[in-house]
C-alpha positions as CSV (number, residue, x, y, z in Angstrom):
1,X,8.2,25.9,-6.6
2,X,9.2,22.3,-6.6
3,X,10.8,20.6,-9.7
4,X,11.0,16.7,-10.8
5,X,13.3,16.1,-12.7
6,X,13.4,12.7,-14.3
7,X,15.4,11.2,-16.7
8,X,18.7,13.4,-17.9
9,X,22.3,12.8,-17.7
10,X,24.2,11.4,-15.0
11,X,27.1,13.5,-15.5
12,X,24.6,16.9,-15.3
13,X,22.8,16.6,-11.6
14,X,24.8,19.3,-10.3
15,X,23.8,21.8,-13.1
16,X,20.6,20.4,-13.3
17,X,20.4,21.5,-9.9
18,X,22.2,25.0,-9.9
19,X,20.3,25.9,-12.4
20,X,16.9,25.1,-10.5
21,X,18.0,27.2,-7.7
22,X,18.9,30.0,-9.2
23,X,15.0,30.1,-10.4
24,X,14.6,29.5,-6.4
25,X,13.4,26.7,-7.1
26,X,14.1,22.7,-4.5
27,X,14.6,20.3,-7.1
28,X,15.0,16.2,-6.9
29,X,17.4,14.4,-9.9
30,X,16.3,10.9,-10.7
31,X,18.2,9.2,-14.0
32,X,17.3,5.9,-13.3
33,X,15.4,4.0,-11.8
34,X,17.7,2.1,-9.4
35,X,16.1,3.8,-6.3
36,X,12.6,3.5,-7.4
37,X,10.3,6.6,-7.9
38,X,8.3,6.0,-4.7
39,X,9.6,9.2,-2.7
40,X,8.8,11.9,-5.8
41,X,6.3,13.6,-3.5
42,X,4.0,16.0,-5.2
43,X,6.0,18.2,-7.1
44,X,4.6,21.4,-8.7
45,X,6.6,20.3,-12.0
46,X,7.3,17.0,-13.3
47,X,10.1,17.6,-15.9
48,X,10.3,14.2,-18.8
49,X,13.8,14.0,-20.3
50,X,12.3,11.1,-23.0
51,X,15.3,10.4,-25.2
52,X,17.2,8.9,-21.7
53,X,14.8,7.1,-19.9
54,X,12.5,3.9,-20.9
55,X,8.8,3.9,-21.6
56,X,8.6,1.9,-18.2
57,X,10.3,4.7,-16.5
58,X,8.3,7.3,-18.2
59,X,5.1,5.4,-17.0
60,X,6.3,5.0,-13.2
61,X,6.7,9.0,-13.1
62,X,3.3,9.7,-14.7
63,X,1.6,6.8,-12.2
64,X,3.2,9.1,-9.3
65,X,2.3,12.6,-10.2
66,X,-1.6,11.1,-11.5
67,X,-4.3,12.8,-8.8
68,X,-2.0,15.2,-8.0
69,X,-2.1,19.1,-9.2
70,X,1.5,18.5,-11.4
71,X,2.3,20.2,-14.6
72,X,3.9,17.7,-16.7
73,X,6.8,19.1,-19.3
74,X,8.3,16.5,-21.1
75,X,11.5,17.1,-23.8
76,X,13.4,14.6,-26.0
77,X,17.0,16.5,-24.9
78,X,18.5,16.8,-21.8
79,X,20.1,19.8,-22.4
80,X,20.3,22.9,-20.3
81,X,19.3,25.0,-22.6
82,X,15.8,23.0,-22.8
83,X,15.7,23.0,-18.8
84,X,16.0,26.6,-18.9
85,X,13.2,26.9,-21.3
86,X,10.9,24.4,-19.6
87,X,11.9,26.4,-16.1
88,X,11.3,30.0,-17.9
89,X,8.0,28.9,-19.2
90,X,6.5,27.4,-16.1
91,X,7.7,30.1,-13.3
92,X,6.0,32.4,-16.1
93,X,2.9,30.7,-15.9
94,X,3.1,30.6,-12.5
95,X,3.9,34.7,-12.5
96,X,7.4,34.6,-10.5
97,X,9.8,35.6,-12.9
C-alpha cells in the first residue's frame, strides 16, 4: 500500500515514516509546499494533516489524487497516535492487518 502523507510536522518525517513501514507500507512526507505536489503519484492513501497546512495546500493535494482510485483520510492533528489510527483503519479495510 502506498501512503501520502501531506501536511504534519517537520520535526516528525522520520516517525511518520517508521511508523508507515512497520504497516509495510512506502510512504512520501510533504509539509509544505516548497517542492510543489506535482510528483505525488497515485497513492492508495492520501493522508490530510488540516490544522498544518493552508486551504491552498489542501486543494493542490485533492487536485492530484482527483480521477484517481485514492482514499482520502483527512485529520485536524498531526499526531502519531491519529496516523496509527488512520493507517489501522485503512489496511483493515483493505484486509492486511
Amino acid at each position: 500500500m502506498s501512503v501520502v502523507i501531506v501536511g504534519g510536522n517537520e520535526c516528525m518525517i522520520r516517525q511518520y515514516k517508521e511508523l508507515c513501514r512497520s504497516y509495510n507500507c512506502s510512504v512520501r512526507v510533504y509539509t509544505n509546499m516548497n517542492a510543489g505536489l506535482k510528483n505525488m503519484g497515485c497513492p492508495d492513501l492520501l493522508v490530510l494533516f488540516t490544522s498544518t497546512i493552508s486551504h491552498t495546500m489542501v486543494r493542490c493535494a485533492l487536485r492530484e489524487a482527483k480521477g484517481g482510485r485514492v482514499r482520502i483520510a483527512r485529520s485536524h492533528t498531526s499526531s502519531m497516535a491519529a496516523l496509527r489510527g488512520i493507517l489501522e483503519k485503512h489496511i483493515m479495510q483493505e484486509g492486511r492487518l
